[in-house]
Backbone of each chain as ProteinMPNN parsed JSONL, in Angstrom:
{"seq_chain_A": "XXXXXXXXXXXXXXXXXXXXXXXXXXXXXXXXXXXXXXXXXXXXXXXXXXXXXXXXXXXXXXXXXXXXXXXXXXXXXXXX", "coords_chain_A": {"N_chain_A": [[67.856, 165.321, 41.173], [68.397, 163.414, 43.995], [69.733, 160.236, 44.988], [70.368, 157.567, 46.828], [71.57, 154.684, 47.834], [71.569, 151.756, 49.112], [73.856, 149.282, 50.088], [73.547, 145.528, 50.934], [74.802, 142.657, 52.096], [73.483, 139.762, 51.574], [71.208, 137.547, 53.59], [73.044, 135.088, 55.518], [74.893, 135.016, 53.859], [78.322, 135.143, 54.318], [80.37, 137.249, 56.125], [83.214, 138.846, 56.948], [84.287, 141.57, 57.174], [82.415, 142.593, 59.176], [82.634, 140.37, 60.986], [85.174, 141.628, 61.69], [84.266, 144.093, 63.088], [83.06, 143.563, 64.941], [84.741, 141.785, 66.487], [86.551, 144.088, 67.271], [84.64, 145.965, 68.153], [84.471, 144.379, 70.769], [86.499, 144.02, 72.077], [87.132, 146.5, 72.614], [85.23, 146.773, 74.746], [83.181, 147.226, 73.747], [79.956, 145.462, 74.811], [77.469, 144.937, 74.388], [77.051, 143.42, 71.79], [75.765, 141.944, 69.433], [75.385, 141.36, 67.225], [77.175, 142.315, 63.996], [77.025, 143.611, 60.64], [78.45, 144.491, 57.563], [78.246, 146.929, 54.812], [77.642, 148.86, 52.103], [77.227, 152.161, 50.945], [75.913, 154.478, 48.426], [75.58, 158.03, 47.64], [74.058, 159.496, 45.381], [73.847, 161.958, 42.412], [71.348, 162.846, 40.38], [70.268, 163.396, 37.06], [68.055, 163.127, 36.576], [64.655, 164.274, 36.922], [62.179, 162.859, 37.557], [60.391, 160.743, 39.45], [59.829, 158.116, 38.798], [61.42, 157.144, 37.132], [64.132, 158.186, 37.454], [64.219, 156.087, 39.409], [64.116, 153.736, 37.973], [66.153, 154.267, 36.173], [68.182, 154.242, 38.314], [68.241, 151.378, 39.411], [68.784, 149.796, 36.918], [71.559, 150.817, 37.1], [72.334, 149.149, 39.576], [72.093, 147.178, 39.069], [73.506, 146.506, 37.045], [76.064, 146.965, 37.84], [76.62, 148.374, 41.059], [75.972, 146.873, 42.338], [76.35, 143.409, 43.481], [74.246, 141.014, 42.532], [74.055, 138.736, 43.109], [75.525, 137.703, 45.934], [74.241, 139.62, 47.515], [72.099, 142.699, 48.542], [69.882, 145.512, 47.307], [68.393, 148.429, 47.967], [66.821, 151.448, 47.397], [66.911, 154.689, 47.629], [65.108, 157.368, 46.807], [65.524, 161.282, 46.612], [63.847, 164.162, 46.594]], "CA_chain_A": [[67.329, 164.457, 42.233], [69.4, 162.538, 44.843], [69.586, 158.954, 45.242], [70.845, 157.087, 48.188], [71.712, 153.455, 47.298], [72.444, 150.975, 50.523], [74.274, 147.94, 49.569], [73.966, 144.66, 52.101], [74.95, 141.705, 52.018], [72.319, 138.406, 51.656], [71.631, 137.103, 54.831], [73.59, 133.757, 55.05], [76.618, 135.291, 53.314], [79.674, 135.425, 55.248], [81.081, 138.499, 56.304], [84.454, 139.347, 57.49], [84.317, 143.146, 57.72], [81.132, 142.42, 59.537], [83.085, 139.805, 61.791], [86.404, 142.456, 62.576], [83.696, 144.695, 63.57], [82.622, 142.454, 66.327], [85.748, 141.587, 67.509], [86.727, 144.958, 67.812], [84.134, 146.41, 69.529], [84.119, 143.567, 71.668], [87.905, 144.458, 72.915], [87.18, 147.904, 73.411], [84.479, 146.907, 75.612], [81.517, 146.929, 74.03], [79.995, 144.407, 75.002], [75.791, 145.268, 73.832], [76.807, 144.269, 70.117], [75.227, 140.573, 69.389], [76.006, 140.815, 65.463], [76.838, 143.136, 63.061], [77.303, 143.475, 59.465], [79.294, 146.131, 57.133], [77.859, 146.81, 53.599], [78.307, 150.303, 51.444], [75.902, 153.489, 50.592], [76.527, 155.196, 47.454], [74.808, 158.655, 47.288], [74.052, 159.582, 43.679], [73.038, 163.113, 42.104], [70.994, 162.467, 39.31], [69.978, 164.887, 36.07], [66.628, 162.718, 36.121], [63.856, 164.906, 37.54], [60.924, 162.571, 37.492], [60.717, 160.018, 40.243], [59.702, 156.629, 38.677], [62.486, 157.81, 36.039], [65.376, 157.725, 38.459], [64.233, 154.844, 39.979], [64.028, 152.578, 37.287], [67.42, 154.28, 36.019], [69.171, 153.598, 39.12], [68.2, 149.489, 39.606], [69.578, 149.335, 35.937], [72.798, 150.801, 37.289], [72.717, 148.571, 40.674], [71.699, 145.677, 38.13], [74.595, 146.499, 35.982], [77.46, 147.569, 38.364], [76.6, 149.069, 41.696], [75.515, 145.77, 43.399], [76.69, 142.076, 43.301], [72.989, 140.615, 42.824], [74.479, 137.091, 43.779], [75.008, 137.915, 47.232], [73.951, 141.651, 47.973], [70.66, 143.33, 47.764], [70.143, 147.142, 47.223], [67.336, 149.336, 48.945], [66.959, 152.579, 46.96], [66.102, 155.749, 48.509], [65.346, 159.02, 46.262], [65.254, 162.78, 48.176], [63.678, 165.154, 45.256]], "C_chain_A": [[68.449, 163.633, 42.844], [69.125, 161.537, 45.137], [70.284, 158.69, 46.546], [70.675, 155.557, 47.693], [72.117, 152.339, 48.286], [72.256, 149.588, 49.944], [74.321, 146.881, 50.566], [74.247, 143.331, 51.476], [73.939, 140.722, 52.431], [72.446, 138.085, 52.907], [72.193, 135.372, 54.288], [74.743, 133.86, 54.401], [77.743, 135.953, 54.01], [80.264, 136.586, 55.25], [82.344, 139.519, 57.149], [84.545, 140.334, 58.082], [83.39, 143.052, 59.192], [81.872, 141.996, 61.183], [84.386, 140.902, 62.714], [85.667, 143.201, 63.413], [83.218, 144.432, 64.663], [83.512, 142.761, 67.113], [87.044, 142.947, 67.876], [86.203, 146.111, 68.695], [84.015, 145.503, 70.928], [85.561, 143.757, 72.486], [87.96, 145.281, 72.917], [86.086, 148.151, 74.441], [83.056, 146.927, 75.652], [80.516, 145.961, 74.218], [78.275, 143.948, 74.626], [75.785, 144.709, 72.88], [76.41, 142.385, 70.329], [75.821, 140.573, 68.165], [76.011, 142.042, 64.938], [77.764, 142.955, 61.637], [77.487, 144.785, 58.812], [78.605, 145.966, 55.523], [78.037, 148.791, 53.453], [76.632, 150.533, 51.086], [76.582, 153.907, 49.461], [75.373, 156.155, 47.016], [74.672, 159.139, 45.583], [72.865, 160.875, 43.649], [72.696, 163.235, 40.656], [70.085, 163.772, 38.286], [68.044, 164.114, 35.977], [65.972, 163.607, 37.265], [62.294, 163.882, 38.145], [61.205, 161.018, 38.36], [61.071, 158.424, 40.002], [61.278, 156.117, 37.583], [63.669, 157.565, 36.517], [65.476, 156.764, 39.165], [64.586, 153.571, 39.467], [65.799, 152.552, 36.768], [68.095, 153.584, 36.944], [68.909, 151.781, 39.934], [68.742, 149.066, 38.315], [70.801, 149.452, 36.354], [73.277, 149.668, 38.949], [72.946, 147.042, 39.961], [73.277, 144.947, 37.667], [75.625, 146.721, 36.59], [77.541, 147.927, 40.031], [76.522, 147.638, 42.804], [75.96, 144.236, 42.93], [75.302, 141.144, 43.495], [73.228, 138.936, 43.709], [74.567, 136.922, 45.362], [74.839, 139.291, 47.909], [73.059, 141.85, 46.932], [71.081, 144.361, 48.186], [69.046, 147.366, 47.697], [67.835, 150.875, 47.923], [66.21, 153.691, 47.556], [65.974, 157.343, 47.721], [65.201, 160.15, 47.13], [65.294, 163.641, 46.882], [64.694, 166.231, 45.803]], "O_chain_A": [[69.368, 163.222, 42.136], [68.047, 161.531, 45.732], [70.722, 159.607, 47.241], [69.609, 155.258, 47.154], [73.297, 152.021, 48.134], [71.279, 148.961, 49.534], [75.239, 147.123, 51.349], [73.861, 143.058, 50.34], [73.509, 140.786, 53.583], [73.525, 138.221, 53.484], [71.941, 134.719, 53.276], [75.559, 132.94, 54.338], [77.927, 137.159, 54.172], [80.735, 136.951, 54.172], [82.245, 140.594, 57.742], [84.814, 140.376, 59.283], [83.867, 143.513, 60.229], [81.837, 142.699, 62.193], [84.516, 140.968, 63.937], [86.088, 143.222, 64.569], [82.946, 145.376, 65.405], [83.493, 143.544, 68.063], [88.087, 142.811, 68.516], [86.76, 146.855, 69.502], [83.527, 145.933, 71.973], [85.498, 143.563, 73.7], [89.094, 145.58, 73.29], [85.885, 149.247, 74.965], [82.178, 146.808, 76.507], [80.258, 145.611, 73.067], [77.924, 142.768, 74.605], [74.716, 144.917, 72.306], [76.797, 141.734, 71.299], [76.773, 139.817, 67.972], [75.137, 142.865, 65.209], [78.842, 142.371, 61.532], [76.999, 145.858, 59.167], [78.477, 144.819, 55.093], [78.378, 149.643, 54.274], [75.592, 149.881, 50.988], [77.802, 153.748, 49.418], [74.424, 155.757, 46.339], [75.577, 158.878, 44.791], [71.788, 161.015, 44.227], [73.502, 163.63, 39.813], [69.466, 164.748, 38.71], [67.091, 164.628, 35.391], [66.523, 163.731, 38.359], [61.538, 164.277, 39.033], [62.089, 160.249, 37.983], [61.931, 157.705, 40.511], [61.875, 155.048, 37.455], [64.323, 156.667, 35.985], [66.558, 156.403, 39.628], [65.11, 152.619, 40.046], [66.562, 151.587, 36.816], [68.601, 152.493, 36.68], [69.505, 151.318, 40.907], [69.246, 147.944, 38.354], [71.491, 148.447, 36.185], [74.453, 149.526, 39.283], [73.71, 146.122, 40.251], [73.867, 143.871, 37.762], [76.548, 146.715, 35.775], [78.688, 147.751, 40.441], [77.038, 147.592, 43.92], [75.801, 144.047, 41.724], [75.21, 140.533, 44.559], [72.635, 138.351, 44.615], [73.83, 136.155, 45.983], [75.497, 139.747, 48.844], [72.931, 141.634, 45.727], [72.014, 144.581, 48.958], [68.457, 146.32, 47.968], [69.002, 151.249, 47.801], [65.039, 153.606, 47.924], [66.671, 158.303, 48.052], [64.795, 160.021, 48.285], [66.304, 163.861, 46.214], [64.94, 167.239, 45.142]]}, "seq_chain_B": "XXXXXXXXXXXXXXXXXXXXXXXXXXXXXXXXXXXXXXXXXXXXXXXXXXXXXXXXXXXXXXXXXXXXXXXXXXXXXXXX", "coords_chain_B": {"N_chain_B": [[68.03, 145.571, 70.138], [68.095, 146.728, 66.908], [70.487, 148.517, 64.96], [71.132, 151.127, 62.398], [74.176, 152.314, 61.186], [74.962, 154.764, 59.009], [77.93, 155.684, 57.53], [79.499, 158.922, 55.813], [81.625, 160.443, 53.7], [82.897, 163.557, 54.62], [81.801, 166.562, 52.993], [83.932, 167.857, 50.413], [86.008, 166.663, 51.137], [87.926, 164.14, 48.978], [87.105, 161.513, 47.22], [87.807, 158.563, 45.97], [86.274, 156.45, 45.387], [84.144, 156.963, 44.796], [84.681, 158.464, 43.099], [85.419, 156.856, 40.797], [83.099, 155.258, 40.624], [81.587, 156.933, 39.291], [82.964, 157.197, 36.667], [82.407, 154.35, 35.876], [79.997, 154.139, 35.622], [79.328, 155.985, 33.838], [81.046, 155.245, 31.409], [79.481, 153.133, 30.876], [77.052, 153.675, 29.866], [75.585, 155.415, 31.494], [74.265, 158.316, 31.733], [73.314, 160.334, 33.006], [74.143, 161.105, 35.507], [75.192, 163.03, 38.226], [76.743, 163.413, 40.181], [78.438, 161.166, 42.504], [79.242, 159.589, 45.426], [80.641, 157.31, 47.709], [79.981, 155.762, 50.853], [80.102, 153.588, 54.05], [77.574, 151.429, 55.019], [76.998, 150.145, 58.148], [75.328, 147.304, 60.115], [74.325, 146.889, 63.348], [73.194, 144.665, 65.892], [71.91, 144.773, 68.883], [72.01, 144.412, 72.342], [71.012, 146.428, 73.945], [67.787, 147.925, 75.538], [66.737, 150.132, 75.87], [65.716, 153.367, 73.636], [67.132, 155.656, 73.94], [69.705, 155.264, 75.227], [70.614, 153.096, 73.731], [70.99, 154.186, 71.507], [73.429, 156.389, 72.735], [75.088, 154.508, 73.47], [75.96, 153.428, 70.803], [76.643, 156.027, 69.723], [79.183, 156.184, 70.808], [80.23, 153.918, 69.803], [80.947, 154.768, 67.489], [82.264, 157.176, 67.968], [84.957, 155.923, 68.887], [85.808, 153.792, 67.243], [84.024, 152.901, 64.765], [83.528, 155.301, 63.08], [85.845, 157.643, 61.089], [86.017, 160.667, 62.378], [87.601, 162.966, 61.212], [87.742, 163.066, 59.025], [84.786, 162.01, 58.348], [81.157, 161.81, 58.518], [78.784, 160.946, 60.576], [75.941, 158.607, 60.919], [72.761, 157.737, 62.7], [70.391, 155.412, 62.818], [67.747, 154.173, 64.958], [66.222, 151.13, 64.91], [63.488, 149.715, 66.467]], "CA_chain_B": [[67.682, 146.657, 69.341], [68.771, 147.207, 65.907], [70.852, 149.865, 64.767], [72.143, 151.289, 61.324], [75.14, 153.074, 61.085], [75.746, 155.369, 57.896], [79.267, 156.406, 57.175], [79.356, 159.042, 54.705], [82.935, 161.331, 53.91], [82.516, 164.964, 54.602], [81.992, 166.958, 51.431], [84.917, 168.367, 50.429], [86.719, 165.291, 51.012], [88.06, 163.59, 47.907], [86.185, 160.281, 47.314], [88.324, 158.288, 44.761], [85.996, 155.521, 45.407], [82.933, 157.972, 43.982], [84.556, 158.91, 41.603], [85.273, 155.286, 40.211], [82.126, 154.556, 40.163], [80.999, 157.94, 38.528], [83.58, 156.955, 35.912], [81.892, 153.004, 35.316], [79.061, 154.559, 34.778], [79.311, 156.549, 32.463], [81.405, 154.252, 30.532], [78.441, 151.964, 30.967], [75.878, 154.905, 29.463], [74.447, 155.893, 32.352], [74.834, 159.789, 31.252], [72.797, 161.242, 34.147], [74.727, 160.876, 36.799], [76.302, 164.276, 38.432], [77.999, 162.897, 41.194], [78.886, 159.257, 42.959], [80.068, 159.411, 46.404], [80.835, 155.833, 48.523], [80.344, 155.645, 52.217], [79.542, 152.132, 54.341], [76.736, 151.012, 56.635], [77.073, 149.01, 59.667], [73.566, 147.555, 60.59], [74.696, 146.093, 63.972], [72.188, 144.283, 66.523], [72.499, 145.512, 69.921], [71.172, 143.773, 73.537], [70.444, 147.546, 74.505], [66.763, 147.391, 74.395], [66.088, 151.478, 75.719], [66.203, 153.65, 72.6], [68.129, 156.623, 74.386], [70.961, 153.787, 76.158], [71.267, 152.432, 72.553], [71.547, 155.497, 70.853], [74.269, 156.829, 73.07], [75.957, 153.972, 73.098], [76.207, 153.536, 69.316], [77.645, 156.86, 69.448], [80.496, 156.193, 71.592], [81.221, 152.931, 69.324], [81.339, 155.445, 66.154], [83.519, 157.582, 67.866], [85.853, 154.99, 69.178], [86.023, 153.013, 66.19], [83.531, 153.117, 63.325], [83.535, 156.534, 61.785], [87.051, 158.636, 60.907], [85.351, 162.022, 62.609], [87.564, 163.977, 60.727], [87.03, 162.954, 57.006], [83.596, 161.261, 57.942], [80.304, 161.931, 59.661], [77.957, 159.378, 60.974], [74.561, 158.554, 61.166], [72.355, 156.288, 63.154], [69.221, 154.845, 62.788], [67.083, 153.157, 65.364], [65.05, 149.925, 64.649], [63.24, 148.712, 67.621]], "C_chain_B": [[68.234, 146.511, 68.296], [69.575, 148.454, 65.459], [71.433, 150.233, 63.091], [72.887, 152.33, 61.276], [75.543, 153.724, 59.703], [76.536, 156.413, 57.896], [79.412, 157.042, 55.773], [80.968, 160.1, 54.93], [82.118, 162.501, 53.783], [82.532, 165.452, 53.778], [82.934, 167.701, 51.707], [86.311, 167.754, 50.416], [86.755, 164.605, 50.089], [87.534, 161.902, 48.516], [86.686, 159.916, 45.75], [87.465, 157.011, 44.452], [84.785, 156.176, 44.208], [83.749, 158.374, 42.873], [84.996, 157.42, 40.53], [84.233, 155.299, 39.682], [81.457, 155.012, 39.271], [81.989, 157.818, 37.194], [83.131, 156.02, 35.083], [80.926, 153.213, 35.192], [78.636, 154.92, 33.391], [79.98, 155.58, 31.071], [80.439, 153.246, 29.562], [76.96, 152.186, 29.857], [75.234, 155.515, 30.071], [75.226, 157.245, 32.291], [74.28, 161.068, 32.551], [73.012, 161.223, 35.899], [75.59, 162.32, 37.257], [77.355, 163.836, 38.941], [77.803, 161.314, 41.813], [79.767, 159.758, 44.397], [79.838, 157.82, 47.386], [80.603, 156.291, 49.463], [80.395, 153.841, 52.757], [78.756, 152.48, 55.148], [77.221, 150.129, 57.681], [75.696, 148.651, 60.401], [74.434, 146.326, 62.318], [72.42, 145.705, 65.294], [73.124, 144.419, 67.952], [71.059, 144.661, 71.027], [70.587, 144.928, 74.154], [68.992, 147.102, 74.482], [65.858, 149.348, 74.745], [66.729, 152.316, 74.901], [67.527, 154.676, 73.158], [69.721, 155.965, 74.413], [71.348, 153.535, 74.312], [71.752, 153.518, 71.9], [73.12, 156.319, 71.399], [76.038, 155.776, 72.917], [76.976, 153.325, 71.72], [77.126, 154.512, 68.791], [78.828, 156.926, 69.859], [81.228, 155.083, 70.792], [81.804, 153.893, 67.756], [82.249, 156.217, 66.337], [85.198, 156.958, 68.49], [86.731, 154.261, 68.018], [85.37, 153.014, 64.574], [83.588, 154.274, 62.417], [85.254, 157.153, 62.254], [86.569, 160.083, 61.596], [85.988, 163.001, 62.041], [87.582, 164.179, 59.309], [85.905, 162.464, 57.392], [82.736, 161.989, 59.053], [79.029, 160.911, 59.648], [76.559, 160.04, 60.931], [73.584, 157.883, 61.675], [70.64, 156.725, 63.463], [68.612, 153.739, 63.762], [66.097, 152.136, 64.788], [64.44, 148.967, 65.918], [62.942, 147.651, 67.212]], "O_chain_B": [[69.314, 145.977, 68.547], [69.03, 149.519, 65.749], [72.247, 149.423, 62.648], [72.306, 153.414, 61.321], [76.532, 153.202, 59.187], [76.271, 157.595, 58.115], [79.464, 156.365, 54.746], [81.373, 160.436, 56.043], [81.063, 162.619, 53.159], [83.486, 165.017, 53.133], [83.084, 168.238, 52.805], [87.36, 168.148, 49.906], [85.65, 164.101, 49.889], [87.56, 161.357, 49.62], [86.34, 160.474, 44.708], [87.74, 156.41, 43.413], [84.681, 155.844, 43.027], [83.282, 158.577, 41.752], [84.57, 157.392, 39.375], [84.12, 155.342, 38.457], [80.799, 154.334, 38.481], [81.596, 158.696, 36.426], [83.172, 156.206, 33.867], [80.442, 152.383, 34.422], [78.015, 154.485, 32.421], [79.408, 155.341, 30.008], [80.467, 152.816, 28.409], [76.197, 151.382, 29.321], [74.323, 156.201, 29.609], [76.398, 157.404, 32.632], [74.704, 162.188, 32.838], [72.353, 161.293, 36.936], [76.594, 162.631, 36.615], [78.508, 163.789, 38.514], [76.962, 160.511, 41.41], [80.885, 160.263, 44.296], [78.695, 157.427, 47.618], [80.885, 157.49, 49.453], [80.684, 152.956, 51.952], [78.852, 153.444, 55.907], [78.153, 149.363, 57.436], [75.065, 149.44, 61.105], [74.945, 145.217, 62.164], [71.288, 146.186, 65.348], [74.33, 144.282, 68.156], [69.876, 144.42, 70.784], [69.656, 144.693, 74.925], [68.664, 146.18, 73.736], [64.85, 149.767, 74.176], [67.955, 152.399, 74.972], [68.697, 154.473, 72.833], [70.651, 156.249, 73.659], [72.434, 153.888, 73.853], [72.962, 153.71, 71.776], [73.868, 156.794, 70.544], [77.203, 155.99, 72.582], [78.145, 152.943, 71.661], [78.001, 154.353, 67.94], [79.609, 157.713, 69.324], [82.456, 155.011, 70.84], [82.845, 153.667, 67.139], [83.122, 156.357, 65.48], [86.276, 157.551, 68.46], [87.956, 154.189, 67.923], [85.999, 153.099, 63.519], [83.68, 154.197, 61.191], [85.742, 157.12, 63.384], [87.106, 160.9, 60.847], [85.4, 164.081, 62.085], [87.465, 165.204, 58.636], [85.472, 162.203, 56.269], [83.153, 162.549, 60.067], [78.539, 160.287, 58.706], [76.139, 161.197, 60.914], [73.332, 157.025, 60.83], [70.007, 157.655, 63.962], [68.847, 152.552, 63.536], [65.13, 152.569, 64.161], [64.813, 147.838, 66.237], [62.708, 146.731, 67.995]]}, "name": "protein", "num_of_chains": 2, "seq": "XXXXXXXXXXXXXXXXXXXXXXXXXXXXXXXXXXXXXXXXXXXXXXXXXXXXXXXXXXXXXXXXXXXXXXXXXXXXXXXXXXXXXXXXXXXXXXXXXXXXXXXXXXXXXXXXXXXXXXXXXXXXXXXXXXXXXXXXXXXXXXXXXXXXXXXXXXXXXXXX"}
């Protein structure tokens, strides 16, 4: 089974990447972008077959390693 | 409009970041893990407000700036 793991950042927590991203589309012209923010995906191919199974696995591993609960939440997405 | 941007590397493309993580895993016990690959999101907010207009233009900032097109391929998500 395949996971899909999208990492963001809390709202209210400062974000640099987030900020270059601005100010570089904003000097190449784009000029549509109001805000944006950069955070990580981490797909994951898992030996668990059974849905609730991989789910629960993978919030232990976001718990434990994958995610900074302090400021960044996770969104999990399985694809049997 | 909203938009999310997922940057993932092309398979085939070494991912030393994935494999890190597929490394601290396991370390960790998590034994059912095949693979670990990294990408990032970009959830930006956009004054566009017709989906087409946003959509196109999203793509022109990914290939300008946000995605590598030839180690990476993009992905975008509307959120009206």
């Amino acid at each position: 089974m395949k996971a899909r793991v999208i990492i963001t950042l809390k709202s209210g927590v400062l974000d640099p990447q987030g900020k270059a991203i601005e100010g570089a589309l904003s000097s190449l012209g784009f000029d549509g972008v109001h805000s944006a923010r950069q955070g990580k995906v981490i797909d994951l191919e898992l030996t668990a077959t059974e849905p609730d199974a991989a789910r629960e696995e993978v919030e232990r591993m976001c718990e434990a390693l994958l995610a900074n609960t302090v400021v960044e939440r996770y969104h999990i997405d399985l694809n049997p």
